[in-house]
C-alpha positions as a Markdown table, in Angstrom:
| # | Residue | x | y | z |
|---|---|---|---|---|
| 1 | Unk | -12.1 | 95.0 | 121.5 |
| 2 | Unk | -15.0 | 92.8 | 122.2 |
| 3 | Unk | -17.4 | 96.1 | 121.8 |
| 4 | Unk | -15.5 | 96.3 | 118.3 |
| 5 | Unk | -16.3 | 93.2 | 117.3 |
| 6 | Unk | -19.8 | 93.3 | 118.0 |
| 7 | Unk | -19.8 | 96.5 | 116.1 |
| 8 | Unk | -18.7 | 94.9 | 113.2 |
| 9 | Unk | -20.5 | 91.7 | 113.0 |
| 10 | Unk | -23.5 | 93.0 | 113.7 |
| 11 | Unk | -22.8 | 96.0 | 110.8 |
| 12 | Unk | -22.5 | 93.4 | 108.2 |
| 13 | Unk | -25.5 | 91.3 | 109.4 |
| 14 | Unk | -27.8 | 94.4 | 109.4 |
| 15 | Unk | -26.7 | 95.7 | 106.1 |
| 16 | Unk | -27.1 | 92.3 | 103.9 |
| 17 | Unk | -30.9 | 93.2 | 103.5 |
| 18 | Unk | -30.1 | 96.6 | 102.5 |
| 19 | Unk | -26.9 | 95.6 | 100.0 |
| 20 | Unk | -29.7 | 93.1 | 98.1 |
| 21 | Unk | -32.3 | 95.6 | 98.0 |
| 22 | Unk | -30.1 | 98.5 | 96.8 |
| 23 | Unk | -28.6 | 96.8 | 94.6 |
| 24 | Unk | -31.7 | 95.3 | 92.9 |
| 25 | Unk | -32.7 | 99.3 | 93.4 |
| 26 | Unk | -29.8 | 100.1 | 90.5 |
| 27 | Unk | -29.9 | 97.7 | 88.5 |
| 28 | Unk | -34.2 | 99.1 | 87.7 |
| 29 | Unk | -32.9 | 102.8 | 87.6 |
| 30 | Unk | -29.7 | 102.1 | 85.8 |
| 31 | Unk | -32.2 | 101.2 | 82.9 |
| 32 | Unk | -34.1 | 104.1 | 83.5 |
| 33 | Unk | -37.4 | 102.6 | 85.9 |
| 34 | Unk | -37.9 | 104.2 | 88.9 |
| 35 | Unk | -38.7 | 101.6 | 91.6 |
| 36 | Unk | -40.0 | 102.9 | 94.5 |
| 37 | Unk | -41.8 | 99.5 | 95.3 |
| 38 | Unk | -38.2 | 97.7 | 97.0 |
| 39 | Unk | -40.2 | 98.1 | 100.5 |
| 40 | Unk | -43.5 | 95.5 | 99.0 |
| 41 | Unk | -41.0 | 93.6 | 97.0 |
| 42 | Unk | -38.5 | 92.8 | 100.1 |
| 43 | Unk | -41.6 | 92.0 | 102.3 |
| 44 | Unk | -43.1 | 89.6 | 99.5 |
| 45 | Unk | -40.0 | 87.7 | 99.9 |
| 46 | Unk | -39.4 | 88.1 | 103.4 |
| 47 | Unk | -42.6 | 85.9 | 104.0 |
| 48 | Unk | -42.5 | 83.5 | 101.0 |
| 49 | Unk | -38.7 | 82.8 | 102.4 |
| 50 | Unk | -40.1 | 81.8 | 105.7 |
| 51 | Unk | -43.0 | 80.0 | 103.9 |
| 52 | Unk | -40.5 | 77.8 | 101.7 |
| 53 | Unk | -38.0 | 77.2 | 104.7 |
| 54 | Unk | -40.7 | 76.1 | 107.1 |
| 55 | Unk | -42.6 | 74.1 | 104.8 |
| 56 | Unk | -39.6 | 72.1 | 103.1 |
| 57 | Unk | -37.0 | 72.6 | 105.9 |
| 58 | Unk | -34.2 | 74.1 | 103.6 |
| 59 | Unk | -32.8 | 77.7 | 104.1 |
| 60 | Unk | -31.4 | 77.8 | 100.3 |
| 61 | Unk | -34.8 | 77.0 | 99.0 |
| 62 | Unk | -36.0 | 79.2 | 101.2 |
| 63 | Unk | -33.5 | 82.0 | 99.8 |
| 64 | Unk | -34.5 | 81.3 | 96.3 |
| 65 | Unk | -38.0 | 81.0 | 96.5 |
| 66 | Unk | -37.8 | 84.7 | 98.5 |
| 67 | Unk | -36.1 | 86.3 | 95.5 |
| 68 | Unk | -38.7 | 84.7 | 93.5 |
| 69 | Unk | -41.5 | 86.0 | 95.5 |
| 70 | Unk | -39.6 | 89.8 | 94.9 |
| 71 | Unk | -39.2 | 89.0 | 91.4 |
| 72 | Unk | -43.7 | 88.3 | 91.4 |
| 73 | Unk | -44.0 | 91.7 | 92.3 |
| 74 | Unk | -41.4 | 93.5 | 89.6 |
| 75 | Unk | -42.8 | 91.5 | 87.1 |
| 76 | Unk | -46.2 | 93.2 | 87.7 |
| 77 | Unk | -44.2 | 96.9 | 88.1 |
| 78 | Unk | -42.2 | 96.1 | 85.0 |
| 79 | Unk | -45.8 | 95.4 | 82.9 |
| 80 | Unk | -47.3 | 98.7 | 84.2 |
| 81 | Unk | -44.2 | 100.5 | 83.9 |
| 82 | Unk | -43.1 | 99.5 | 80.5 |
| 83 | Unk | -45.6 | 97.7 | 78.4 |
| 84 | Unk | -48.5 | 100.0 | 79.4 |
| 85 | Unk | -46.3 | 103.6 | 80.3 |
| 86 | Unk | -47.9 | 103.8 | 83.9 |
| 87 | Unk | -46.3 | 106.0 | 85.8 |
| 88 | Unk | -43.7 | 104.9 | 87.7 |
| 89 | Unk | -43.8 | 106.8 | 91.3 |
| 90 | Unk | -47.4 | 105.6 | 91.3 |
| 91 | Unk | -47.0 | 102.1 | 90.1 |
| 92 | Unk | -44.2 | 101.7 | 92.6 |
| 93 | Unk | -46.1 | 102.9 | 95.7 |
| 94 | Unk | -48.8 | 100.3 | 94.4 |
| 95 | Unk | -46.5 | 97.7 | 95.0 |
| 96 | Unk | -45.9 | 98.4 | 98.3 |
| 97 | Unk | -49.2 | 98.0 | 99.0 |
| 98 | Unk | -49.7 | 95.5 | 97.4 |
| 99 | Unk | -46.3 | 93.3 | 98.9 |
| 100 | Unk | -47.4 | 94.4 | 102.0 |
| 101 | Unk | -51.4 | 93.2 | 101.9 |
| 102 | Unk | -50.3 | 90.3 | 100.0 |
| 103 | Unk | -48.1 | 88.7 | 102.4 |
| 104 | Unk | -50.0 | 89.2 | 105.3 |
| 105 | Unk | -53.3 | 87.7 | 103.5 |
| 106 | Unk | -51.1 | 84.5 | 102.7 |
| 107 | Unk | -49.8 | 84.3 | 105.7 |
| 108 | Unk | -53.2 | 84.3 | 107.4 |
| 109 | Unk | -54.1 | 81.5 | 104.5 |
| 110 | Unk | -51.1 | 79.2 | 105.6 |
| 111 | Unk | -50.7 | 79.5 | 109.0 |
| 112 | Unk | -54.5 | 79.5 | 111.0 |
| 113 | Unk | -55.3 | 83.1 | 110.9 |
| 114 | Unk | -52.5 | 84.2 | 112.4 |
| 115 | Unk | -49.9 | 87.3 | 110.8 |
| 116 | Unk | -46.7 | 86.1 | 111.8 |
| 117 | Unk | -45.1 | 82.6 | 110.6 |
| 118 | Unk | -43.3 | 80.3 | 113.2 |
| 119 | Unk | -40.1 | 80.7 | 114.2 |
| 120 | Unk | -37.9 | 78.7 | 112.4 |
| 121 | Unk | -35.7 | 76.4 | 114.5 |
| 122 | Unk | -31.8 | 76.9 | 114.0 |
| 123 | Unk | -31.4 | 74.1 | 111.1 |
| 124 | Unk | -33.7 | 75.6 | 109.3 |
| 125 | Unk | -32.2 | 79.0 | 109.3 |
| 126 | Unk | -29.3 | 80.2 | 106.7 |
| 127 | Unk | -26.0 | 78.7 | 108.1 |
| 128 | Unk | -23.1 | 80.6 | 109.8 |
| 129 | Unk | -20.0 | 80.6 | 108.9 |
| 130 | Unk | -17.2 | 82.3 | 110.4 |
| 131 | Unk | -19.5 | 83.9 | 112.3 |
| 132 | Unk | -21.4 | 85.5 | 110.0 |
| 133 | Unk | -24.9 | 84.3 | 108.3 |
| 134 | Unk | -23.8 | 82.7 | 105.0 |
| 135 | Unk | -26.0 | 85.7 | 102.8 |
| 136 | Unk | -23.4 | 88.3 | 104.0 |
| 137 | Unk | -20.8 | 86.8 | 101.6 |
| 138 | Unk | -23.7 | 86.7 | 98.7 |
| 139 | Unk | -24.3 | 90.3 | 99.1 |
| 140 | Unk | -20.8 | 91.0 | 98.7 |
| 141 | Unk | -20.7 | 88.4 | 95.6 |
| 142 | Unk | -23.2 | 89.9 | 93.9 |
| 143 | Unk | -22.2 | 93.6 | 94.9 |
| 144 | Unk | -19.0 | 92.4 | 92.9 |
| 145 | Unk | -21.0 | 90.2 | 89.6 |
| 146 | Unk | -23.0 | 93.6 | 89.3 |
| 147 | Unk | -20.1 | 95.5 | 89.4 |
| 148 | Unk | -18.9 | 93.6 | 86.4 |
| 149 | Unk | -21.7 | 93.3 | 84.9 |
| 150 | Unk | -22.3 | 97.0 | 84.6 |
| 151 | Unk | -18.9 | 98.2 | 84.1 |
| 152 | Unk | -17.4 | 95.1 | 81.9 |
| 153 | Unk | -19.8 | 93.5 | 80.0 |
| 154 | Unk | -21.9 | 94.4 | 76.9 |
| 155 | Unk | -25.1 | 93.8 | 78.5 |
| 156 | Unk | -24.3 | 96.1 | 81.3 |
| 157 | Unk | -23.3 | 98.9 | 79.0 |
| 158 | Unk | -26.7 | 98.8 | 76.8 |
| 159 | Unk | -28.7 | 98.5 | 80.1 |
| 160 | Unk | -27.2 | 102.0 | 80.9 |
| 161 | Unk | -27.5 | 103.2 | 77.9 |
| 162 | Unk | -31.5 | 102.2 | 77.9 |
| 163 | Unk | -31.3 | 104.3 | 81.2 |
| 164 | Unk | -29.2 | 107.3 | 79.6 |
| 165 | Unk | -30.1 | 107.7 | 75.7 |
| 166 | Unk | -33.1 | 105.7 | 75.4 |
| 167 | Unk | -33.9 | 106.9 | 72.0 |
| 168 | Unk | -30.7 | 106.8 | 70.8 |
| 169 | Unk | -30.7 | 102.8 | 71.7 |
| 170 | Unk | -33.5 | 102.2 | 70.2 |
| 171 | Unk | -32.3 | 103.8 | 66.9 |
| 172 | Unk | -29.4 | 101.5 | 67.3 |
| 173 | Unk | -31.9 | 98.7 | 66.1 |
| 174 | Unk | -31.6 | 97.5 | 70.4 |
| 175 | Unk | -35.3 | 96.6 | 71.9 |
| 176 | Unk | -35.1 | 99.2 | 75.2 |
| 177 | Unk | -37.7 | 97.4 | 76.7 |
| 178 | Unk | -35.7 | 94.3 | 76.9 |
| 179 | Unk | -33.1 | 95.9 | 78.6 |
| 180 | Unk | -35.4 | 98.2 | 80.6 |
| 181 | Unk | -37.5 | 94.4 | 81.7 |
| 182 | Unk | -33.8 | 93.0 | 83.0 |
| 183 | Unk | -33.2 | 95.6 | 85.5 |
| 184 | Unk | -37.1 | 95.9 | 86.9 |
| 185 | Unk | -37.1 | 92.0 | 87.1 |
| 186 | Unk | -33.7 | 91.6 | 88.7 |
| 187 | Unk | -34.3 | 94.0 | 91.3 |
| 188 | Unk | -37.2 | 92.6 | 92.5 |
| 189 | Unk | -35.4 | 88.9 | 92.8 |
| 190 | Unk | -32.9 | 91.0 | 94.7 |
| 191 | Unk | -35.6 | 92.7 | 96.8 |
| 192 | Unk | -36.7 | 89.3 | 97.6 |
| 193 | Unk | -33.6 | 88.5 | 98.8 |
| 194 | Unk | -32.9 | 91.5 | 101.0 |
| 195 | Unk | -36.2 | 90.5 | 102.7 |
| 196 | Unk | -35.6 | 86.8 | 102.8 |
| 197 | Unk | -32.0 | 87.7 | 104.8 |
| 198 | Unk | -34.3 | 89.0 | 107.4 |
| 199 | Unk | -36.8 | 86.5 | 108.0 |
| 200 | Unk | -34.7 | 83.1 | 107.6 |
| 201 | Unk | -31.4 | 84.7 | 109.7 |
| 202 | Unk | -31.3 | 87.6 | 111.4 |
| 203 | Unk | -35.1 | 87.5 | 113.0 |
| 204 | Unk | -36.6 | 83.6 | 112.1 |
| 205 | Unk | -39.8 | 84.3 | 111.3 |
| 206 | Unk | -42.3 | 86.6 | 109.1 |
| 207 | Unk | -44.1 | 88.9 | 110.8 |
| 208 | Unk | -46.1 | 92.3 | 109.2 |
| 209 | Unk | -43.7 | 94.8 | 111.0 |
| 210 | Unk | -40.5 | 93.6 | 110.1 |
| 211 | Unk | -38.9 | 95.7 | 106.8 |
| 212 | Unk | -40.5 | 98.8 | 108.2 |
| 213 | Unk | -39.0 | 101.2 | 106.3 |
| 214 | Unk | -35.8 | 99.3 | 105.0 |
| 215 | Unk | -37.2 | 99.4 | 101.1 |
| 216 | Unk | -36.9 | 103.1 | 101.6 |
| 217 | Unk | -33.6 | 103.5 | 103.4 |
| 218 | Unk | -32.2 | 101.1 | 100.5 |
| 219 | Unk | -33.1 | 103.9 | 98.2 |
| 220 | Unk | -31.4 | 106.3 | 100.0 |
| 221 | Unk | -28.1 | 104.4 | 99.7 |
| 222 | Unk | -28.5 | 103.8 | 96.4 |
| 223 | Unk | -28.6 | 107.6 | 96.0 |
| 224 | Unk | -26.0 | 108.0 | 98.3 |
| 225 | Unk | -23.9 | 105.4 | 96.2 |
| 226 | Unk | -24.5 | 107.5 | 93.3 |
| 227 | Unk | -26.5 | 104.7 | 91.2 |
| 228 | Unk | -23.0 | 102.7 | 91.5 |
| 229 | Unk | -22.6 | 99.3 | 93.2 |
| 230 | Unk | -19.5 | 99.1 | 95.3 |
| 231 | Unk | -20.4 | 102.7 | 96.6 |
| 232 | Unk | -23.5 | 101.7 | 97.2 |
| 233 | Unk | -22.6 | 98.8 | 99.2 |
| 234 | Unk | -20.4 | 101.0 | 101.0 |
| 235 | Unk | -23.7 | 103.5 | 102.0 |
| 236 | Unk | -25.8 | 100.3 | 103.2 |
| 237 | Unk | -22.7 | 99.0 | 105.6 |
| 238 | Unk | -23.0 | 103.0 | 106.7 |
| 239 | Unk | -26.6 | 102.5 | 107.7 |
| 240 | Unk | -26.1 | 98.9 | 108.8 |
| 241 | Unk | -23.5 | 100.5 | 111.4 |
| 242 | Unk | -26.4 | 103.1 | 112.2 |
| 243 | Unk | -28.8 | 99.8 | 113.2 |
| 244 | Unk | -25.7 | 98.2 | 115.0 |
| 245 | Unk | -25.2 | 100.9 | 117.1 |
| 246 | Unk | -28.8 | 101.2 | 118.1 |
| 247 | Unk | -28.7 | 97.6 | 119.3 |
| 248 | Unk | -24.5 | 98.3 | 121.0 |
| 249 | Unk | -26.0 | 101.9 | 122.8 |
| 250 | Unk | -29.7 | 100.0 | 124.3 |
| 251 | Unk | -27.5 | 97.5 | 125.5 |
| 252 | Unk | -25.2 | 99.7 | 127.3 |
| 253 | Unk | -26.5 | 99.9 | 131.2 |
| 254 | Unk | -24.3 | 102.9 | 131.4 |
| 255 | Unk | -26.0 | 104.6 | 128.9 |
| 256 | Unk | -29.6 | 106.2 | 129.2 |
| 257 | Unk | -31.2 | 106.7 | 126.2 |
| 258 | Unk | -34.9 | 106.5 | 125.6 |
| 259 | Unk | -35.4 | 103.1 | 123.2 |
| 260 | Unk | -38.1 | 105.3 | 121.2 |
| 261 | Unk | -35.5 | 108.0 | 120.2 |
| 262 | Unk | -32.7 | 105.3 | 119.3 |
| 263 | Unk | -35.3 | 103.5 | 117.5 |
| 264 | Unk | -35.4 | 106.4 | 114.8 |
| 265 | Unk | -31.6 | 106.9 | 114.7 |
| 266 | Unk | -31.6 | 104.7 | 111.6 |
| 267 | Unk | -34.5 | 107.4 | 109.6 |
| 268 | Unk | -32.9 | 110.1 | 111.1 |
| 269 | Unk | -29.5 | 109.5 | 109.0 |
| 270 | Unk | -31.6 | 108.4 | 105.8 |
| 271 | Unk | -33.0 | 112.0 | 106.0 |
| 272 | Unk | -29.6 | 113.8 | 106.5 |
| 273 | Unk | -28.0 | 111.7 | 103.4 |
| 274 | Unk | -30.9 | 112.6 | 101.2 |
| 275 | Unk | -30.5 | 116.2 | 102.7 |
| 276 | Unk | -27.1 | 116.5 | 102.4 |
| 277 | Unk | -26.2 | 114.2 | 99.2 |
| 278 | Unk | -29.3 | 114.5 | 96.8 |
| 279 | Unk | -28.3 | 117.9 | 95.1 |
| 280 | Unk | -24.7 | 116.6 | 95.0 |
| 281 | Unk | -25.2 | 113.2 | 92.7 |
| 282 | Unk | -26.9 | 112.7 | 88.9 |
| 283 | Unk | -29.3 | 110.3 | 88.6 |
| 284 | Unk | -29.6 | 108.7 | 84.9 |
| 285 | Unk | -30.7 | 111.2 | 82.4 |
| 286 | Unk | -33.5 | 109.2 | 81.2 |
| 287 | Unk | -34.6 | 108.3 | 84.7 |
| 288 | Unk | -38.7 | 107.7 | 85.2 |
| 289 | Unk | -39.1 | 108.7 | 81.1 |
């Protein structure tokens, strides 16, 4: 039962960065903007997260100013992207670059040289409650606003249909670029989020190495989740569980593993859902025009 437990808590805590980021990740395609770029976005926020919280000694400020620090980023992708028609693959890989660069450079500026921030110290980190970091019940919050948004509101509907019939929303007097703007910007803030959830909870501090790859498995849930929210919560709790049971199987002293093959476990999966699942779902039809 215990084993359970562990199994569970630590699923949720491990797929919060992932439920931000992929959601961010359809809201920008559901529009029709292909943003490759989550990876640079979530580690922009990840350190300005650990910046804010260190520096003012509040974990909400911290949160916000993280999904700002995303947001930065998709502002840039969103003025290549769809003011000046860059392409989007390219423009997207940029990013990551750039996110990545970015916050380490800052990080050297603030804190003597060095690439990693402090640790914060336990009040400075996002609360628990009931056992869980407080930023597992946003995810779900906003996994359920987006929901609605999309699937209930006007807004929603002509951001889809900016994503699906472009030209047939723009002859319906709507500005597609507005609606195209919305999606790049609020994934990014939701980028910045996913990373923040890492540096300011689960590991305390900033340091160059710690999204590794996560931007990218976000991508695949979103694919997995078919470009729709709930679902594609559901796919990030799937690879959350892979990351919990990396941690449950290297803790197990009755189990020999080697650390460097559990350590790709996580990829492994992301390549046999993009394998298995990419033929199988539609993305927008006017996705990266």
């Amino acid at each position: 039962m215990k084993d359970l437990i562990f199994l569970f808590s630590t699923t949720l805590m491990y797929a919060t960065p992932l439920i931000f980021t992929a959601l961010g990740g359809v809201l920008s395609e559901k529009t029709g903007v292909i943003n490759i770029g989550l990876e640079g976005m979530m580690t922009m926020g990840a350190f300005t997260a650990s910046l804010v919280a260190l520096k003012f000694n509040n974990p909400w400020l911290g949160l916000l100013a993280g999904g700002l620090g995303g947001f930065s980023l998709a502002l840039l992708h969103a003025l290549a992207c769809i003011k000046y028609k860059a392409n989007q693959v390219v423009s997207g890989m940029a990013i990551n670059f750039l996110g990545s660069g970015f916050a380490i450079f800052l990080c050297r500026l603030f804190f003597d040289g060095t690439s990693m921030t402090p640790p914060l110290d336990l009040e400075k980190k996002v609360p628990v409650f009931m056992g869980q970091y407080s930023t597992v019940y946003v995810a779900f919050i906003a996994t359920a606003f987006i929901w609605f948004i999309l699937s209930r509101t006007v807004l929603g509907l002509r951001m889809i249909s900016a994503g699906e019939h472009p030209k047939s929303t723009d002859s319906a007097g709507l500005n597609v670029s507005i609606y195209k703007s919305i999606g790049v910007l609020s994934s990014g803030f939701l980028a910045g989020l996913g990373g923040a959830s890492l540096s300011i909870a689960i590991v305390s501090n900033f340091r160059p190495t710690l999204i590794s790859g996560q931007g990218f498995i976000a991508i695949a849930a979103l694919i997995f989740g078919k470009w729709r929210p709930v679902q594609t919560a559901l796919a990030c709790l799937f690879f959350g569980f892979s990351q919990a049971l990396v941690i449950f199987i290297g803790g197990r002293e009755d189990i020999h593993i080697s650390s460097q093959l559990l350590s790709i476990l996580p990829y492994v999966l992301t390549i046999i859902v993009l394998v298995g699942f990419m033929g199988k779902t539609t993305a927008p039809s006017a996705l990266g025009e």
